[in-house]
C-alpha positions as CSV (number, residue, x, y, z in Angstrom):
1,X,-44.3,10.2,43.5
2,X,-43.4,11.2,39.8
3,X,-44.5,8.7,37.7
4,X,-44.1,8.3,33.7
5,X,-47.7,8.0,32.1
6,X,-48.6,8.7,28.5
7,X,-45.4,9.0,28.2
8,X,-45.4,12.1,30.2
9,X,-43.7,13.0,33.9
10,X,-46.9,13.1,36.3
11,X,-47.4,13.3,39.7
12,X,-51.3,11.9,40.5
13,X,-53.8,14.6,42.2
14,X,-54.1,12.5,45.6
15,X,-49.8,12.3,45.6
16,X,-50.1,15.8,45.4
17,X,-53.0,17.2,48.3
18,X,-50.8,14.7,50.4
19,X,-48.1,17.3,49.7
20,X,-49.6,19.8,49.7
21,X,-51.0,19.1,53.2
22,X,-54.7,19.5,51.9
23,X,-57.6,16.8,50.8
24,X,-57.4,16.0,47.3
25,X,-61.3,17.1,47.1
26,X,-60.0,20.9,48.1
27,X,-57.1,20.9,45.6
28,X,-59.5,19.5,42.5
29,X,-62.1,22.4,43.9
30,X,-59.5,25.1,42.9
31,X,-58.2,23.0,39.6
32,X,-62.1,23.4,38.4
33,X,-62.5,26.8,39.5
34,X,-59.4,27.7,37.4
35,X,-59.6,25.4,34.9
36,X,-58.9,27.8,32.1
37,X,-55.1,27.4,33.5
38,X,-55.4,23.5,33.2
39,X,-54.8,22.4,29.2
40,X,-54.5,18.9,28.6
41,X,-51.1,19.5,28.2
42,X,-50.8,20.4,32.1
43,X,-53.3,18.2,33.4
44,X,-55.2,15.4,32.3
45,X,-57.6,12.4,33.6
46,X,-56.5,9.2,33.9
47,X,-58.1,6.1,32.3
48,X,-59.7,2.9,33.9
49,X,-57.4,1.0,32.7
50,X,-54.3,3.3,33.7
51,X,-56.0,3.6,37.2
52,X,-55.9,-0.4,37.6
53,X,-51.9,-0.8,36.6
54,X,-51.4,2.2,39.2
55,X,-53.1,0.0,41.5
56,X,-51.6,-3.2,40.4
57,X,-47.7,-1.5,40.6
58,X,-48.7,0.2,44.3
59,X,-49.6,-2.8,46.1
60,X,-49.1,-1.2,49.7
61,X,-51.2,2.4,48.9
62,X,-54.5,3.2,49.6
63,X,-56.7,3.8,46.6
64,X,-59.4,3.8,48.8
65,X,-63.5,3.3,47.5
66,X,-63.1,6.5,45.4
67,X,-65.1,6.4,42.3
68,X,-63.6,8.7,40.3
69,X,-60.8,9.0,38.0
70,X,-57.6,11.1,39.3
71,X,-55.7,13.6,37.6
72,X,-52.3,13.6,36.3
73,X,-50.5,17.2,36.4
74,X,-47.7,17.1,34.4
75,X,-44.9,19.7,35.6
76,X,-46.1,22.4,34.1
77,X,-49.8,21.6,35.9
78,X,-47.7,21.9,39.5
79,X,-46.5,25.0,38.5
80,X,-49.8,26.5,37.7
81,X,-50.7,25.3,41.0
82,X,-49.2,27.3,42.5
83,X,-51.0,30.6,41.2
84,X,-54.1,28.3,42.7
85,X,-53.0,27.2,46.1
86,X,-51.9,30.3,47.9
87,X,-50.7,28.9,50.7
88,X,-46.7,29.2,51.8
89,X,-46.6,25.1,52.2
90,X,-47.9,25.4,48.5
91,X,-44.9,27.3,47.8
92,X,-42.0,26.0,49.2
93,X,-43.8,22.5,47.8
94,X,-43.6,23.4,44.9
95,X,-39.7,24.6,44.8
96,X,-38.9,21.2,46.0
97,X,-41.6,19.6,43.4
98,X,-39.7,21.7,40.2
99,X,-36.4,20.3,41.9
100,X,-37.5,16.9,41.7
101,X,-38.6,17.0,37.9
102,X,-35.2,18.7,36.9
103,X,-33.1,15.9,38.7
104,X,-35.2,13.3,37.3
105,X,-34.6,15.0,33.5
106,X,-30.8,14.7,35.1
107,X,-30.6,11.2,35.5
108,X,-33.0,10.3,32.4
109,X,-30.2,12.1,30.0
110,X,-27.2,10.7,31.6
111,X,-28.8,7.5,31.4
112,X,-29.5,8.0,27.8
113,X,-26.0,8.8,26.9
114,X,-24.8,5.7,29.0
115,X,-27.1,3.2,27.1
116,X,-25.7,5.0,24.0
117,X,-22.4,4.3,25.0
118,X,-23.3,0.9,25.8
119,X,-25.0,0.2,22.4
120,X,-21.5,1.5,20.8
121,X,-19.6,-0.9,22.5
122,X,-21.5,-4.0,22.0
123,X,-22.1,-2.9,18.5
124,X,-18.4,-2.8,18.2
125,X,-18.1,-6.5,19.9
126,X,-20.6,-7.9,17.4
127,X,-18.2,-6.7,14.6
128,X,-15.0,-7.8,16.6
129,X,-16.8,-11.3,16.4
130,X,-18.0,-11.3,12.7
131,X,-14.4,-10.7,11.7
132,X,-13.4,-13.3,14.0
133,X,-15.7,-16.0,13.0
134,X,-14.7,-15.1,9.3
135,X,-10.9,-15.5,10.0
136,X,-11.3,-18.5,11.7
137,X,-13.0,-20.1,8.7
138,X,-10.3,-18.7,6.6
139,X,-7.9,-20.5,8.7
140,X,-10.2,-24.1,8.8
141,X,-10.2,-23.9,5.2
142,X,-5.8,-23.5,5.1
143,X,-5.9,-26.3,6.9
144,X,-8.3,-28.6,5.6
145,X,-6.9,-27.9,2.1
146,X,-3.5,-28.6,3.4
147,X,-4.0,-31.9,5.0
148,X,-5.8,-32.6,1.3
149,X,-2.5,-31.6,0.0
150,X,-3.7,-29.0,-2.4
């Protein structure tokens, strides 16, 4: 359910009351009667257009007839929620929800160093090649001057 948007790591509001076992109405209640705890940095609306790729990538969900825009809650967002929803499910959600976002910063920086790694080594073929193609013209030319007899 953690998806990348603006660049950011974002779990949508309706993702989240399904979590959180509660309707999405209920958990944007408490967002807007706290919304002093909400930056944009924590949570943020999403766009039309954002809304339709969402759609367009998640084929098989329900988006339902809802006529508003949904939130984004970046990680820090799901934390604050949890000083909102005081419910146990809301906690122990959450502890799995902060798990999630560290394995997927995990996996992001080994990836990272892999494509790094990967970038060295065909950076290192390309040159292996250059040289390659340059000593094989050397040698063309040896040979064409040779048959000339020069």
């Amino acid at each position: 359910m953690i998806r990348v948007i603006r660049g950011q790591q974002v779990i949508i509001d309706r993702d989240l009351a399904l979590l959180y076992g509660v309707e999405t109405k209920r958990l944007n209640e408490q967002v807007k009667r706290n919304i002093e705890r909400f930056p944009e940095d924590f949570m943020f609306q999403l766009s039309k257009e954002e809304v339709e790729i969402l759609k367009s990538q998640n084929a098989t969900s329900s988006w339902g007839g809802d006529r508003r825009l949904p939130y984004a809650f970046t990680e820090q967002g799901i934390a604050m929620l949890s000083s909102v929803l005081k419910s146990q499910t809301a906690v122990e959600v959450n502890i799995r929800i902060m798990r999630a976002f560290v394995s997927m910063r995990r996996l992001i920086a080994t990836n990272a160093q892999l494509f790094q790694r990967l970038e060295t080594i065909e950076y290192h073929q390309l040159e292996m090649k250059r040289h390659q193609e340059v000593t094989d013209k050397r040698i063309d030319e040896r040979y064409i001057l040779r048959r000339a007899g020069v």
